[in-house]
C-alpha positions in Angstrom: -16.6 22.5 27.1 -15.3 19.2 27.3 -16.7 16.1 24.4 -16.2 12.3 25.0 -13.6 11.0 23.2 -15.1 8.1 21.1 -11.7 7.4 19.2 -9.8 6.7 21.9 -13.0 4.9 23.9 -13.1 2.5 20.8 -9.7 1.5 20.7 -9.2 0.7 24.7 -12.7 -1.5 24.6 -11.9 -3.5 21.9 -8.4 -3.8 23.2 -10.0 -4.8 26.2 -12.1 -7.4 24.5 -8.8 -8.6 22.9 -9.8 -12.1 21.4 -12.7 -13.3 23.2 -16.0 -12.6 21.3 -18.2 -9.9 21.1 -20.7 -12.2 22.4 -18.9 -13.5 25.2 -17.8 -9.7 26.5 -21.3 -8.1 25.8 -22.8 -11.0 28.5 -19.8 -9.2 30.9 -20.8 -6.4 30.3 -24.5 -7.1 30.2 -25.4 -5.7 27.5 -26.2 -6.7 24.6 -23.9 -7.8 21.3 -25.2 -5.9 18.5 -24.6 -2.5 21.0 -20.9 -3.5 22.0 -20.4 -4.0 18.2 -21.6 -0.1 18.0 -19.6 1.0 20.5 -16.9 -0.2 19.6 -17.3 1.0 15.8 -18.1 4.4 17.6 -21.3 4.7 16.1 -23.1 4.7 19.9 -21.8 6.4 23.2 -21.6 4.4 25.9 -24.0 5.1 29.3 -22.6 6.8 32.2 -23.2 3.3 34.1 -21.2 1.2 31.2 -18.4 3.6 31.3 -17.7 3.2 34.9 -18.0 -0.6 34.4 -15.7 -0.2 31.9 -13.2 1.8 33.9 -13.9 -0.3 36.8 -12.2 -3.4 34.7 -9.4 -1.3 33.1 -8.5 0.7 36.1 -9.1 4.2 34.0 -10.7 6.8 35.2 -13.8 8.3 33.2 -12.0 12.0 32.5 -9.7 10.4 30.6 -12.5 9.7 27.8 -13.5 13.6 27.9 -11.3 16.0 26.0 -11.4 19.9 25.4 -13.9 20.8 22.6 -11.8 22.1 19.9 -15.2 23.3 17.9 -17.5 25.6 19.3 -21.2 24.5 20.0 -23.1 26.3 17.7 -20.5 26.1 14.5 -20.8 22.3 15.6 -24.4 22.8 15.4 -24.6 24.7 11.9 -22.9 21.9 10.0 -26.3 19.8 10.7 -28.6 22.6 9.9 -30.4 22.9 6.5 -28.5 26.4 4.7 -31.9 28.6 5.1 -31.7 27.9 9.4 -27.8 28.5 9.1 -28.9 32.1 7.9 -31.6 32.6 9.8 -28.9 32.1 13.2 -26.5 33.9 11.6 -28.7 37.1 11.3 -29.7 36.7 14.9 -26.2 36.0 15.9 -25.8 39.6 14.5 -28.8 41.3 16.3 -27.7 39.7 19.3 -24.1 41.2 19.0 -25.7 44.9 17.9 -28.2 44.3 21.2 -24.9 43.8 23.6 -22.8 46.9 21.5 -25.8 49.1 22.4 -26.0 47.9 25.9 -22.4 48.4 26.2 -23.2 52.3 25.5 -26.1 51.9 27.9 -24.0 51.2 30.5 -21.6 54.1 29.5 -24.6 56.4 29.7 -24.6 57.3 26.6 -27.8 55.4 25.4 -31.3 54.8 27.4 -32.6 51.6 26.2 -36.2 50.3 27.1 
């Protein structure tokens, strides 16, 4: 699964800003200054439609803003959970890996499952 890359997208737009103002290169952009002061703080994604304006003016291409995940989705998603959900996935987590060992001996014929 690949994530965008908000480090590196943060660093080429305010390079590509270089010295003019926020104000002035938000109006380019068209949008407005207070969200190309997030994006470029990396505290908001950009749209799919000011990325490609974006790589339209540096002469990227969008993939080079997407990068392998390096942290699966639901270990991602257990750092933002509350600790009584965390347990309550992990215990289904199990059943669901007992469910597929069984089904696994299904297959074999050594189980009949309903």
């Amino acid at each position: 699964m690949k994530e965008f890359n908000a480090e590196k997208f943060c660093k080429d737009l305010v390079s590509l800003r270089g010295k003019e103002t926020q104000d002035n290169f938000a109006k380019k952009l068209e949008i407005k200054r207070p969200t190309l002061s997030l994006l470029e703080n990396g505290k908001q994604i950009p749209t799919i439609d000011l990325l490609s304006k974006i790589c339209s003016m540096t002469g990227a291409s969008a993939d080079e803003y997407f990068i392998e995940s390096t942290t699966d989705a639901l270990v991602y998603l257990m750092g933002s959970l509350e600790e009584s959900d965390k347990v309550k996935i992990e215990e289904m987590a199990e059943r669901i890996r007992i469910k597929e060992k069984y089904e696994l001996l299904a297959k074999r014929g050594r189980y009949v499952i309903d």
